[in-house]
C-alpha positions, 0 to 999 in steps of 0.5 A: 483465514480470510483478511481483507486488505484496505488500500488507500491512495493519499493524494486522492484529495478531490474535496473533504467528504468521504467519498472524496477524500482517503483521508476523510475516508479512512479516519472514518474507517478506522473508526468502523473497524475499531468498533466492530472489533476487527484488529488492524495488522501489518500486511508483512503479518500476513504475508508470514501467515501464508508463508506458513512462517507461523500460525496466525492467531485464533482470531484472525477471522476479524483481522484487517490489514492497510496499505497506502500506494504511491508513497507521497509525503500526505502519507506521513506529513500534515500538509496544507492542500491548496484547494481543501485546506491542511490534510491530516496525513495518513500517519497522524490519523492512526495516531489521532485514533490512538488517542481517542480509543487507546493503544489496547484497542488497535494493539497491532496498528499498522500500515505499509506504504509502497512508495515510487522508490526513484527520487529522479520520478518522484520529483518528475511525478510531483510536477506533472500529477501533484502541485510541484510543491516538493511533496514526494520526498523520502526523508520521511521513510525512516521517522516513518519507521521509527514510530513502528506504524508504518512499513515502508514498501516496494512500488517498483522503480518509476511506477512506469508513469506515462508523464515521465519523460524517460521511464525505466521501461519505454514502452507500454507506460500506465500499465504494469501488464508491460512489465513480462520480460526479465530486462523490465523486471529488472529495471522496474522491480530488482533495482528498486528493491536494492535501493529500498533495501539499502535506503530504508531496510525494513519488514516492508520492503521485502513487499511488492505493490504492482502499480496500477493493481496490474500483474502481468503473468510473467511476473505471477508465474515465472520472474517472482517464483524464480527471482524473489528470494535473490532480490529479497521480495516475499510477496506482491500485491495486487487488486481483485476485490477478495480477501486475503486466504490460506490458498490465496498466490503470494505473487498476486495477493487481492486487496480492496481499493477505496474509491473503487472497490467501495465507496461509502461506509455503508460499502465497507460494511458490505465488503466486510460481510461478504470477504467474511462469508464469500 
C-alpha cells in the first residue's frame, strides 16, 4: 500500500494560473487523476487501513487521498476574490468534475477539511491574514457533511497563529514544534477536539492536521500514543513529501503540499511516479 496524500490550502489565491492558485490547481488535478486512473478516497479510509481495521482494496496502488487546511470558507463557498474575481470553492470544483466525468469515474471522492476549530481566532485570523470579509465562518461544516464529499478535520484550537492576540499558547507561535508539554497539547488539540466533536461529529474529526506540517516529538511519541483514544483522535498528519504505507506512524502520516512539494502538472506526474516506485 503506498497512497500519497494531496493537500491544498484554499486561501492560497495569488492570481488564476496553476501555479498560483489551488483552486486553478487542483481542478486541473483532479482531472490528471481521473484520467490516469487513480481513485480519490477519504483520508479517514486510510487511516482504518493502516490501523488494520480492514483491508485496503486490491487496488490501492493507484489510490490518492486530499486534504484541504485551515478550513476557510473558499473551501465550500464560491466567493468573489477581490483582486482575481469569484473562485470556485474546493466543494464545487469535485462537483463540477462530477458532472463532467460521471460519479462512476471518482466513485469514492472525497476530502477532509482541517479547520481552526476556534471561532474567536477565526474571526481574529480573517482580519489580519484574509480580507475581514467574514470569510472564515463554520456554518457551512455541517452542509458540508451532508453532501458526503467533505470530512471536516481537527487543525487544532488557533493554529498557534502569531497574528493573534492571545493564542491558547503564548509562547513559540507560527510553529507547532512548541506544542511539547501536555498543558499545550490540551489547549491546542484536546479542546479543540471536544469542540469539533460536539459542533460537527464526523469520521474527520477523529483526524489531526498539525499547523504548519510541524510534529513536535512530544506530540508523535508520548501526548498522541498515551492520550488519542481518551480524546477521539485516531491519526495525525503532517508534511514530509512521502506517500502514506503499511509502516508508515499514524501520528506523524506524510502528505505532499501544493506550492511546495510540487508545483506544476508536470510535477504531479513526477510525485506520482516516484510515491509509486520510491
Amino acid at each position: 500500500m503506498r497512497i500519497p496524500i494531496l493537500t491544498y490550502h484554499s486561501m492560497r489565491i495569488h492570481g488564476n494560473d496553476y501555479a498560483d492558485n489551488d483552486h486553478v490547481a487542483f481542478a486541473e488535478d483532479l482531472r490528471t487523476l481521473t484520467a490516469l486512473g487513480f481513485r480519490v478516497v477519504s483520508a479517514g479510509d486510510v487511516v482504518r487501513w493502516i490501523c488494520r481495521d480492514e483491508a485496503p482494496p486490491g487496488h490501492a496502488a493507484k489510490m490518492i487521498a486530499v486534504t484541504f487546511d485551515d478550513g476557510s470558507d473558499f473551501d465550500f463557498h464560491d466567493l468573489p476574490h477581490p483582486a482575481f474575481g469569484v473562485q470556485r470553492s474546493m466543494l464545487n470544483v469535485m462537483l463540477d468534475l462530477r458532472r463532467e466525468f460521471g460519479a462512476a469515474a471518482q466513485p469514492t471522492l472525497h476530502a477532509t477539511s482541517f479547520v481552526i476549530v476556534s471561532r474567536d481566532a477565526r474571526s481574529e485570523l480573517d482580519r489580519t491574514c484574509m480580507v475581514g470579509r467574514g470569510w472564515w465562518r463554520d456554518d457551512w461544516w455541517t452542509p458540508a457533511l451532508r453532501t458526503g464529499l467533505l470530512s471536516i478535520g481537527n487543525h487544532s484550537f488557533d493554529h498557534n497563529h502569531p497574528t493573534l492576540a492571545s493564542p491558547a499558547t503564548p509562547g513559540a507561535l507560527g510553529t507547532f514544534r512548541g506544542v511539547d508539554n501536555a498543558a499545550a497539547a490540551e489547549a491546542q488539540i484536546a479542546r479543540a477536539a471536544a469542540m469539533l466533536h460536539a459542533q460537527a461529529p464526523n469520521d474527520g474529526a477523529a483526524l489531526f492536521a498539525y499547523p504548519y506540517g510541524e510534529a513536535s516529538d512530544y506530540l508523535v511519541d508520548e501526548y498522541f500514543p498515551r492520550q488519542g483514544e481518551r480524546i477521539g483522535i485516531r491519526a495525525a498528519f503532517a508534511c514530509g513529501a512521502a506517500p502514506v504505507t503499511a509502516a508508515s506512524n499514524r501520528w506523524r502520516l506524510p502528505r505532499y503540499v501544493f506550492a511546495h512539494d510540487w508545483k506544476t502538472p508536470a510535477d504531479l506526474h513526477a510525485l506520482l511516479r516516484d510515491a509509486a516506485v520510491a
